[in-house]
Backbone as CSV, one residue per row, in Angstrom:
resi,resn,N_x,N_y,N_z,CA_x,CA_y,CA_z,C_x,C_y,C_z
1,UNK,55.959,0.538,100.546,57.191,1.056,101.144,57.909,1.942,100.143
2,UNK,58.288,2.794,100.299,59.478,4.082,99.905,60.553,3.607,99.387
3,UNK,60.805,3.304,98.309,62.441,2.789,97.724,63.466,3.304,98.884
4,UNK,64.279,2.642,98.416,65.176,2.438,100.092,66.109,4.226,99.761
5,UNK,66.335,4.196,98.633,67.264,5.783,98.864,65.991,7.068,99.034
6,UNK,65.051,6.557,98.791,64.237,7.742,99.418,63.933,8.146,100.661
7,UNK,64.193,6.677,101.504,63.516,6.724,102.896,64.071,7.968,104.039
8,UNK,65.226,8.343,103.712,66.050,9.056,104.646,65.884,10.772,104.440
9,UNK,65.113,10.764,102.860,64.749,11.686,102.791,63.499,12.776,103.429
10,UNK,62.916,11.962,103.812,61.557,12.404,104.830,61.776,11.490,106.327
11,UNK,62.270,10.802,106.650,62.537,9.931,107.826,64.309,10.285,108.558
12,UNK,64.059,10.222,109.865,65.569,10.351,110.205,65.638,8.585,110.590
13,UNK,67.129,8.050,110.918,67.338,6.547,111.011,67.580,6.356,112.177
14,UNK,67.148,5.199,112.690,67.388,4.508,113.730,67.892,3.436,113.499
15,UNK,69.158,3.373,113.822,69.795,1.534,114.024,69.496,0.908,115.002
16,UNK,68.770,-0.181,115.102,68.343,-0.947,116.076,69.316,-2.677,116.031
17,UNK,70.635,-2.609,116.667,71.541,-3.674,116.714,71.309,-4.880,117.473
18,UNK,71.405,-5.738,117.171,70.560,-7.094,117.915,69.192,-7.391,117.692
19,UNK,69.133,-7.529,116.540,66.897,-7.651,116.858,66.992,-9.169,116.457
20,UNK,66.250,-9.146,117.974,65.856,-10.871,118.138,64.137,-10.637,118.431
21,UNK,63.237,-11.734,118.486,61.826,-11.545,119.144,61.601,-10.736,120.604
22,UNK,62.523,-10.624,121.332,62.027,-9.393,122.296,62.166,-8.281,122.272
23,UNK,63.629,-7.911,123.005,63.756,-6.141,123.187,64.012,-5.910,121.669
24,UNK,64.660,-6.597,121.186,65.109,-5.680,119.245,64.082,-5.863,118.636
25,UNK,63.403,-6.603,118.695,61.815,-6.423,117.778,60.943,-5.393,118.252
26,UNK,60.885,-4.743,119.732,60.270,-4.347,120.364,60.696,-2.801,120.114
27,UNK,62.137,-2.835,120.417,62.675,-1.701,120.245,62.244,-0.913,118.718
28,UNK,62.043,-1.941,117.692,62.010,-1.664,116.012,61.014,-1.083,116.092
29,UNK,59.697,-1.703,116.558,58.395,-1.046,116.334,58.675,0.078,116.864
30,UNK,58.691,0.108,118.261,58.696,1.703,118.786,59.606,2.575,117.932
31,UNK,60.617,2.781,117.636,61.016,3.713,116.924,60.423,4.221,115.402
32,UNK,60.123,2.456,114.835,58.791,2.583,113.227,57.892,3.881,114.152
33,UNK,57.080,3.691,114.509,56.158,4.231,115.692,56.463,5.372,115.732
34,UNK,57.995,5.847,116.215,58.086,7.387,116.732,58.614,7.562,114.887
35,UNK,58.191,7.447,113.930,58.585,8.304,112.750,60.057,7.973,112.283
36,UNK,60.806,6.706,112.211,61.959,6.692,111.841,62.003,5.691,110.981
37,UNK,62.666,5.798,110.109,63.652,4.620,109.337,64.204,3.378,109.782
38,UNK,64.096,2.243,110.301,64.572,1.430,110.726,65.385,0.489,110.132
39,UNK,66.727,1.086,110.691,67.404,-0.574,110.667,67.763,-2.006,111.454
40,UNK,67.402,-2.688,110.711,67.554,-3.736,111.766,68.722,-4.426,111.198
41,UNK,69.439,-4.545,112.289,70.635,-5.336,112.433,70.397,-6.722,113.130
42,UNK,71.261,-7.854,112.675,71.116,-9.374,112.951,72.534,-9.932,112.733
43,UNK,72.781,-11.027,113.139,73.809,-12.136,112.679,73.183,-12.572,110.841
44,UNK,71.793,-12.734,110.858,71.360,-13.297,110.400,69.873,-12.596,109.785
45,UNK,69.361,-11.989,108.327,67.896,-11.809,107.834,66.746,-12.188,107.836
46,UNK,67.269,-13.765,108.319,66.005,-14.852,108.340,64.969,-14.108,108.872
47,UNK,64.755,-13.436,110.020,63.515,-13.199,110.724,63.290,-11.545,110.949
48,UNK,64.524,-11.594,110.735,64.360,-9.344,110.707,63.925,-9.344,109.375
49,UNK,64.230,-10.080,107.787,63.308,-9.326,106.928,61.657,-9.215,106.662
50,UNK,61.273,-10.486,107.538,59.813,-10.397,108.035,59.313,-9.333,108.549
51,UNK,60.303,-8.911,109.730,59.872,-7.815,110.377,59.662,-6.497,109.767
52,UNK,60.960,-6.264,108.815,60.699,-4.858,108.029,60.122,-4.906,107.420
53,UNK,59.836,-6.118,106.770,58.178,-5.799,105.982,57.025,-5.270,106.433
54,UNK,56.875,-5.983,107.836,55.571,-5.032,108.522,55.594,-4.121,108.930
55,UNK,56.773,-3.059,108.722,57.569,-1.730,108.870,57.603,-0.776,108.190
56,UNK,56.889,0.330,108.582,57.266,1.174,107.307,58.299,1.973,107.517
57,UNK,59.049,2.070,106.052,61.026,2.688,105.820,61.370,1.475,106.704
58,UNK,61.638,0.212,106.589,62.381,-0.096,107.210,63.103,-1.529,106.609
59,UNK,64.467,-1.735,107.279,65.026,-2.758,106.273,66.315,-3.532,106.869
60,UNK,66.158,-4.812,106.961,67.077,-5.578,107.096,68.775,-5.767,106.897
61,UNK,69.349,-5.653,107.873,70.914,-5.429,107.499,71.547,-7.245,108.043
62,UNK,72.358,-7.954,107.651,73.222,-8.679,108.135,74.416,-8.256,108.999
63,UNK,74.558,-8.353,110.401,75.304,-7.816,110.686,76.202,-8.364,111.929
64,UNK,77.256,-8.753,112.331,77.774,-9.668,113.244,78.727,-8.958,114.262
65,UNK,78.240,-8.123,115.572,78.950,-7.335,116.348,80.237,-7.735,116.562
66,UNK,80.643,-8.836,116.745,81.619,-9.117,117.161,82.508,-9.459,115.950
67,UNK,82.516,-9.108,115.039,83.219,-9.058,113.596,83.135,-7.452,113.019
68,UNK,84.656,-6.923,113.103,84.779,-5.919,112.761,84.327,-5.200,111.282
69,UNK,84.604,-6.598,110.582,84.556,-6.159,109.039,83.100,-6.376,108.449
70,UNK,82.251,-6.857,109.555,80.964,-7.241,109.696,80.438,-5.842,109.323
71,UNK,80.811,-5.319,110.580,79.892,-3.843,110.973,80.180,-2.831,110.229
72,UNK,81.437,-3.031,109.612,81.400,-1.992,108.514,81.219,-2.128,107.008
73,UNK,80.794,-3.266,106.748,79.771,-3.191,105.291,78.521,-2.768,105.937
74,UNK,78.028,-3.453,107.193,76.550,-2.599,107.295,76.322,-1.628,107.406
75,UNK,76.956,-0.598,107.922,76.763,0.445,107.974,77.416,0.776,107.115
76,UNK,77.979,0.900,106.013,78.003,1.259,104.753,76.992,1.011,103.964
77,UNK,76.110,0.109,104.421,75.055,-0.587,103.461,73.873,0.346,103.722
78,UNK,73.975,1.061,105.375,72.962,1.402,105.775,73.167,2.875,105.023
79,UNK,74.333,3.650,105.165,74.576,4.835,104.666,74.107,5.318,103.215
80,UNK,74.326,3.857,102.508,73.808,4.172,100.989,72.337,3.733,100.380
81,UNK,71.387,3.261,101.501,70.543,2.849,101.428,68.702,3.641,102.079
82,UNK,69.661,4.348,103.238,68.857,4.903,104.097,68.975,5.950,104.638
83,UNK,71.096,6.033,104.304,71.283,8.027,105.214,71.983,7.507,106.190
84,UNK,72.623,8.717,106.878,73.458,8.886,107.949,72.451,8.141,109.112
85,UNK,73.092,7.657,109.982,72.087,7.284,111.251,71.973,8.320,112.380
86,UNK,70.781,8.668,112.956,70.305,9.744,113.934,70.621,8.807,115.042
87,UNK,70.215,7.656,115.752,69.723,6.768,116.400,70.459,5.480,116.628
88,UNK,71.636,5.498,117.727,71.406,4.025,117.525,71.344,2.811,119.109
89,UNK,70.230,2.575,118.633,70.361,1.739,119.957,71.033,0.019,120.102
90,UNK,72.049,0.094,121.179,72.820,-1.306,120.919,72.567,-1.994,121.847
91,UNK,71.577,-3.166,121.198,71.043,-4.078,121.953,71.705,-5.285,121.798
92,UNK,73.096,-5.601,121.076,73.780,-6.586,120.762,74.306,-6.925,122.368
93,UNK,74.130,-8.356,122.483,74.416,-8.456,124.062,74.428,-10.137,124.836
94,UNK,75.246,-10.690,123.525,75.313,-12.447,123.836,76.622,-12.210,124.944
95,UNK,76.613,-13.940,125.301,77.680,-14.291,126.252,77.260,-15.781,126.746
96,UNK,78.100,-16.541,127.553,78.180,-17.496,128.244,78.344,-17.520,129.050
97,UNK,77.373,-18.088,129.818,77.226,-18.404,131.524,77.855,-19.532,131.925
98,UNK,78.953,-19.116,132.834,79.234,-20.520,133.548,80.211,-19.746,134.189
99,UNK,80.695,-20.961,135.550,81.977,-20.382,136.501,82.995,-21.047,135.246
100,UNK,83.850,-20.595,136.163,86.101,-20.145,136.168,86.144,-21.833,135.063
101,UNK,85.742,-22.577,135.577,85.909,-24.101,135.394,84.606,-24.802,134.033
102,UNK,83.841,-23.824,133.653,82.760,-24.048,132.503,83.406,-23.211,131.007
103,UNK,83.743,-22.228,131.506,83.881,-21.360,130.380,85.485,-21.160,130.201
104,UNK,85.478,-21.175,128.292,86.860,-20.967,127.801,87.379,-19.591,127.555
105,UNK,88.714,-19.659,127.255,89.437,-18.182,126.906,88.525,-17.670,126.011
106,UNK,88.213,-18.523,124.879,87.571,-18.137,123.667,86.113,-17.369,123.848
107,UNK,85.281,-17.953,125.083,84.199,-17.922,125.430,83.996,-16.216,126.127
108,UNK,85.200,-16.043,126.742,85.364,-14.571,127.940,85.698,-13.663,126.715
109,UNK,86.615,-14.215,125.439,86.915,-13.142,123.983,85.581,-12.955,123.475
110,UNK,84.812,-13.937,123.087,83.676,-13.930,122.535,82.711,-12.135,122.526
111,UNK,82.512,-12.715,124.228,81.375,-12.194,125.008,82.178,-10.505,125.136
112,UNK,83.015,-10.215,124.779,83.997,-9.127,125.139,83.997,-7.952,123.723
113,UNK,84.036,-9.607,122.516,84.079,-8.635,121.156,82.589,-8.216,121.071
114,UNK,81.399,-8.858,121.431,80.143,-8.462,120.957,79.720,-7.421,122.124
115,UNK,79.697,-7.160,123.181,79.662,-6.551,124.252,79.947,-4.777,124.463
116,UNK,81.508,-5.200,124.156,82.614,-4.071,123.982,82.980,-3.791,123.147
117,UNK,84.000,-4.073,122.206,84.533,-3.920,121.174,83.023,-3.401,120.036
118,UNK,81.966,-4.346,119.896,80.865,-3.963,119.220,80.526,-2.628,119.272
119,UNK,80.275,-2.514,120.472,79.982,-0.888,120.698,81.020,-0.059,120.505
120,UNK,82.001,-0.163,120.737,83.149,0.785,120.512,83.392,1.143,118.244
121,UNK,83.403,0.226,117.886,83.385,0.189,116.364,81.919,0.843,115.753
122,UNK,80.853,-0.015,116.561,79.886,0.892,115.700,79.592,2.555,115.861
123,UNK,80.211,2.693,117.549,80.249,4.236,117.641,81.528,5.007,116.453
124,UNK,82.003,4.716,115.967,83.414,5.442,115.341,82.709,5.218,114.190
125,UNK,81.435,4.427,113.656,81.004,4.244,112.296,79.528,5.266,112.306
126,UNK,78.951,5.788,113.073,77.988,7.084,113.684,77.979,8.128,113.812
127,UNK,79.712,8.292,114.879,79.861,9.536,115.683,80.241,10.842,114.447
128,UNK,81.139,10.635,113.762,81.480,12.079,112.470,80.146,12.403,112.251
129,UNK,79.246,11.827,111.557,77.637,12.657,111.504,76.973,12.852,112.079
130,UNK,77.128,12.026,113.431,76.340,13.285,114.455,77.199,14.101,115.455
131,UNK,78.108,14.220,114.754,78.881,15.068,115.379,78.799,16.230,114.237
132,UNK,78.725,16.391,113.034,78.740,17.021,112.151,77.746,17.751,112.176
133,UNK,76.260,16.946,112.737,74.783,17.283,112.807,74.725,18.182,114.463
134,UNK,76.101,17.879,115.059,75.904,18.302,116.196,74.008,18.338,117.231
135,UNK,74.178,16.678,117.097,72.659,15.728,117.091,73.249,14.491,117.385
136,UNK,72.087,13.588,118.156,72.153,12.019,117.494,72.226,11.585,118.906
137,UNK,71.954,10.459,119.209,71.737,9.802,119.998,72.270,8.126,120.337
138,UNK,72.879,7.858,121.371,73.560,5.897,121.674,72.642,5.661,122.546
139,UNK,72.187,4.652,122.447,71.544,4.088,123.660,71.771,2.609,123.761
140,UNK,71.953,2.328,124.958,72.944,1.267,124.844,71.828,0.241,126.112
141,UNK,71.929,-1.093,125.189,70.945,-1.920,126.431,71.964,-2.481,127.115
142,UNK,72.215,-2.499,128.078,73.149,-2.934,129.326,72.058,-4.340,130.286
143,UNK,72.986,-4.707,131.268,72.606,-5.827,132.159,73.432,-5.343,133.435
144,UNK,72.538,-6.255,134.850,72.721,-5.968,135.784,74.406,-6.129,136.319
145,UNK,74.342,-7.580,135.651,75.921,-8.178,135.558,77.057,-7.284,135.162
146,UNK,77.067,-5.694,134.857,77.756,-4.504,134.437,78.636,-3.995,135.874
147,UNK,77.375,-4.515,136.770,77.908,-4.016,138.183,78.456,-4.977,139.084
148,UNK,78.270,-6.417,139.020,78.647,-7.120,139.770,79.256,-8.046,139.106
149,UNK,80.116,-9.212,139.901,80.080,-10.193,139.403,79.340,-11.745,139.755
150,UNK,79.058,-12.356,139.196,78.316,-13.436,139.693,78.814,-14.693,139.611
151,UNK,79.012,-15.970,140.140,79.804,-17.283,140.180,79.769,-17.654,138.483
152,UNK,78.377,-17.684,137.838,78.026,-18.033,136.682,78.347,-17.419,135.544
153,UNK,78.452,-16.131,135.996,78.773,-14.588,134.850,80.075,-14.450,134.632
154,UNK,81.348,-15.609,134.532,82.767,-15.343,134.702,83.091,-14.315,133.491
155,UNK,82.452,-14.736,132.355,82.779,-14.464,130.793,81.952,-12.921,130.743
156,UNK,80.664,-13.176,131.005,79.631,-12.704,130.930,79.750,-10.837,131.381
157,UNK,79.699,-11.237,132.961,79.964,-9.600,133.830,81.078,-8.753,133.634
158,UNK,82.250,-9.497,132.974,83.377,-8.557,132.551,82.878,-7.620,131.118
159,UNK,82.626,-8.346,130.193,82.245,-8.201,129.168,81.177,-6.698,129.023
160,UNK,79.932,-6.977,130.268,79.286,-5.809,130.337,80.160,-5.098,131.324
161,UNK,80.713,-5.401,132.076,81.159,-4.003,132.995,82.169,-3.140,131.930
162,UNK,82.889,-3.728,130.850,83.537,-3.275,129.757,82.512,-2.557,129.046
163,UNK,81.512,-2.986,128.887,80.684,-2.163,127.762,80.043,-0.612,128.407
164,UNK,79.452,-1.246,129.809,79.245,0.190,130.517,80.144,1.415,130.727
165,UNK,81.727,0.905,131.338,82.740,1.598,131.203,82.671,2.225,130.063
166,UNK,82.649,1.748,128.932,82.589,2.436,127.650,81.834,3.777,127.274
167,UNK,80.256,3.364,127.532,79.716,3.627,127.042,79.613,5.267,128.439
168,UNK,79.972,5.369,129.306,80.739,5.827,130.300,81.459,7.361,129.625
169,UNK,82.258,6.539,129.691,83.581,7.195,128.878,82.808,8.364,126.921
170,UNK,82.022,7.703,126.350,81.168,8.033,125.421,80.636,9.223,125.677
171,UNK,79.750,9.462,126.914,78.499,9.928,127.483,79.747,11.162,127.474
172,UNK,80.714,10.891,128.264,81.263,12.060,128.773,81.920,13.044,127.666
173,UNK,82.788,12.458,126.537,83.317,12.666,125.648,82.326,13.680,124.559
174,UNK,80.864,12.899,124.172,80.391,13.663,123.763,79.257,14.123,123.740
175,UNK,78.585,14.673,124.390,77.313,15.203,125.347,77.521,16.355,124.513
176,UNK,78.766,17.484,124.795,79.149,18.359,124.565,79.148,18.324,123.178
177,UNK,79.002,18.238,121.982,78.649,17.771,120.637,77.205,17.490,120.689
178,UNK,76.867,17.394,120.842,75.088,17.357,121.038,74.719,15.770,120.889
179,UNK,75.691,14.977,121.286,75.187,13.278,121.127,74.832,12.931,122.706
180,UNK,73.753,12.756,122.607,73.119,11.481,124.297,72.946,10.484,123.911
181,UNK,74.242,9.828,125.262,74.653,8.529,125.319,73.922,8.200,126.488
182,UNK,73.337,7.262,126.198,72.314,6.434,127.481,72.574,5.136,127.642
183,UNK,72.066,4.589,128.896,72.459,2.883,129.340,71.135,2.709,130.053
184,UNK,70.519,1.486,129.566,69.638,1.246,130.145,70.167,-0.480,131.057
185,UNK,69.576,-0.287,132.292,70.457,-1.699,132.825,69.240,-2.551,132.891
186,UNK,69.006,-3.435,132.319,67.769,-4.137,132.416,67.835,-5.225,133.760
187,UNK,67.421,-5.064,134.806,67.851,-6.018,136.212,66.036,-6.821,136.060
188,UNK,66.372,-8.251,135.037,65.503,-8.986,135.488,65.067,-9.454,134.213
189,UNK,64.261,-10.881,133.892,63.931,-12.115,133.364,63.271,-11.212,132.123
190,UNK,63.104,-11.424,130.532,63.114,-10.590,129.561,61.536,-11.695,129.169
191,UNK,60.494,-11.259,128.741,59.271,-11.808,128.840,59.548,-12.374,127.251
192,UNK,59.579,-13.162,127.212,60.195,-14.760,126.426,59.381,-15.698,125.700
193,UNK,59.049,-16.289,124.963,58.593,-17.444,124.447,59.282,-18.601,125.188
194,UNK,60.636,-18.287,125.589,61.353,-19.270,126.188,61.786,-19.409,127.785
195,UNK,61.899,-18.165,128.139,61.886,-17.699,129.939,60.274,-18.448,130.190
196,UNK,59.046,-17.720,129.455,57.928,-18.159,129.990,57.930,-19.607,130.162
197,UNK,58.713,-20.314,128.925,58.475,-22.247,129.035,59.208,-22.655,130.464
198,UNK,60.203,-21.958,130.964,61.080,-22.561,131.569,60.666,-21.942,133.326
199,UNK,59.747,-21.081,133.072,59.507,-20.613,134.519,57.974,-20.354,134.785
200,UNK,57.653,-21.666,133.900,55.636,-20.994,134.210,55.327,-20.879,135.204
201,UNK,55.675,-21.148,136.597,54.982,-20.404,137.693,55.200,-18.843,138.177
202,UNK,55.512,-18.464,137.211,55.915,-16.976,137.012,54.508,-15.925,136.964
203,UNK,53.887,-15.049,137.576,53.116,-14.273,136.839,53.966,-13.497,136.255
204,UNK,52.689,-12.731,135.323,53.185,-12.092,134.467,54.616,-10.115,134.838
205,UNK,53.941,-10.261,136.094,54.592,-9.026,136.726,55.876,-9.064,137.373
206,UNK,56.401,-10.560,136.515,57.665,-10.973,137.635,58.781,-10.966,136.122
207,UNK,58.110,-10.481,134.721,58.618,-10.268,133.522,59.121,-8.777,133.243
208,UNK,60.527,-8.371,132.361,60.784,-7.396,132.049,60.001,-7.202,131.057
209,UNK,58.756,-6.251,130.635,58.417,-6.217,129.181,59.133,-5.773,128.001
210,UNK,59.600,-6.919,126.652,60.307,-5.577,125.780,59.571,-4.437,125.179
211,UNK,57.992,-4.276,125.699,57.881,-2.953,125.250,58.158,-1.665,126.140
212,UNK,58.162,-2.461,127.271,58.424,-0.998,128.209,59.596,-0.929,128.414
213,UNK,60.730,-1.638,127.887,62.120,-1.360,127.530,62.185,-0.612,126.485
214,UNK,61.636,-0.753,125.135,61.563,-0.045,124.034,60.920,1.297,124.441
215,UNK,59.876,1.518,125.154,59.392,2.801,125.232,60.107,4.227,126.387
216,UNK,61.213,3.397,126.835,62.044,3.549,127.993,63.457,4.821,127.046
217,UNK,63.436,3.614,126.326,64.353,3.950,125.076,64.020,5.306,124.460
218,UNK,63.349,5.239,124.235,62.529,5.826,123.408,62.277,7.295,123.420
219,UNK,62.081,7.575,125.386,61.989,8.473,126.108,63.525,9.378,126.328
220,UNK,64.308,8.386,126.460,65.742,8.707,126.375,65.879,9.265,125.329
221,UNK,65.628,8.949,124.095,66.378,10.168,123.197,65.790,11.049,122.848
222,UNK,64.374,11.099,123.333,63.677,12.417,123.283,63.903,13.437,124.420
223,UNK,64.808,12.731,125.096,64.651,13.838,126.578,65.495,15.398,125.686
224,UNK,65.180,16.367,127.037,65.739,17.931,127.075,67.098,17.751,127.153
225,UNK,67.890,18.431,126.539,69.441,18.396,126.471,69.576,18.754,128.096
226,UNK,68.945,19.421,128.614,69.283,19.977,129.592,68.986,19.160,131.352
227,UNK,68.285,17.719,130.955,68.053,17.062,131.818,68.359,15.275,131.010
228,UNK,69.339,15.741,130.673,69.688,13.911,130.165,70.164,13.053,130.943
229,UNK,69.603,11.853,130.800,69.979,10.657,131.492,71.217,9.819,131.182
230,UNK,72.022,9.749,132.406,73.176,8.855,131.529,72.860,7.346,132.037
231,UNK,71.852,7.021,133.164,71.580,5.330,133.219,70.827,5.703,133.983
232,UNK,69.508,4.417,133.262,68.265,4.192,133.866,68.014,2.689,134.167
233,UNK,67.421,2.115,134.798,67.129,0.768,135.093,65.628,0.339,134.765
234,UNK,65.584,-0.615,133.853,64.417,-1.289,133.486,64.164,-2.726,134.611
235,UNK,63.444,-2.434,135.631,63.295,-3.384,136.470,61.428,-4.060,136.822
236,UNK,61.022,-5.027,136.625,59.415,-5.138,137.378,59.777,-4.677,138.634
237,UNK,58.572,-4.576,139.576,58.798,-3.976,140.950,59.011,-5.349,142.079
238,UNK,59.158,-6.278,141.662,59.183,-8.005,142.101,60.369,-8.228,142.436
239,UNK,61.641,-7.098,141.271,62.483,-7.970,141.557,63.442,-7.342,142.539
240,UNK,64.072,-8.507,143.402,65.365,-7.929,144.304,66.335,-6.986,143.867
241,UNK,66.104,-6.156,144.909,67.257,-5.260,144.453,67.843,-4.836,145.581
């Protein structure tokens, strides 16, 4: 691997926010893959610095969306380590399920700071250089729950319909600067070590793959300025819609 202040010198960066074993691991490779620098962002290194090892330019950040002062040592960490970021896709996207009567105030704040607020801070820690680069790319992993609400999703569906709004509002603001802002709405079951335990009578075609979310991605920020996507849906063909 490339000492870390070299990497940015032949590589442009991709922040990849949330990498857990599906879509953010998934998402990492594909971008390693398309020629970038990877950062991986976590609560936690334990299992993303494994990953950047099998990565080339790529490297582990600690990073906690829903903590303001979180996101800005990392991306300070990332700036002096790897370069301005080209890329960032925000796959940060916890919450709690339950109705009116399961879930607390704390629980609907929670799901609101990592959701919303996350995205809103890490864009203001991005946007000056690619606005400067008049370049660069958001891509934002969204959920179906953005559009509706559901008995279970009290905390949950506000939280994304906040983040979509956002990211909304983003797209429009700066397109015109040469940044594409994208939403991908993923409508359906994320192919799991743990979905699979809990639903084995599942075939396999009734799974979102995270690679064809990652390669979805992927496509998005390569598109023509002149035919950009502002939301696409990652769905199997199984599921209700």
């Amino acid at each position: 691997m490339l000492p870390s202040h070299a990497m940015s010198d032949t590589k442009k960066v991709c922040a990849v926010i949330g990498v857990g074993p599906g879509n953010g691991a998934a998402l990492a490779r594909r971008f390693a893959d398309d020629g970038y620098a990877v950062a991986l962002l976590a609560r936690s290194t334990k299992t993303t610095s494994d990953l950047a090892r099998e990565l080339p330019a790529a490297k582990a950040f600690e990073c906690d969306v829903g903590d303001a002062a979180s996101i800005a040592r990392a991306f300070a960490a990332i700036r002096g380590e790897l370069g301005e970021v080209d890329v960032v896709v925000f796959n940060a996207g916890s919450g709690v399920f339950g109705s009116l009567d399961d879930v607390t105030a704390a629980d609907f704040e929670s799901a609101w700071r990592a959701n919303a607020q996350g995205l809103f801070l890490v864009a203001k820690e991005v946007v000056p250089a690619m606005k400067a680069a008049r370049s660069g790319a958001i891509v934002v992993i969204g959920a179906t729950a953005s559009r509706r609400g559901t008995p279970r999703a009290t905390a949950f569906a506000p939280a994304k319909a906040a983040q979509r709004s956002l990211c909304e509002a983003l797209a429009r603001q700066l397109g015109p600067a040469g940044i594409h802002v994208a939403l991908i709405i993923v409508d359906g079951v994320v192919d799991l070590p743990k979905t699979r335990e809990r639903m084995k009578d599942k075939p396999d075609d009734f799974f979102v793959k995270p690679s064809g979310v990652a390669d979805l991605a992927s496509s998005l920020v390569r598109q023509d300025k002149s035919a950009w996507t502002f939301e696409a849906e990652a769905r199997p063909f199984g599921e209700t819609w």
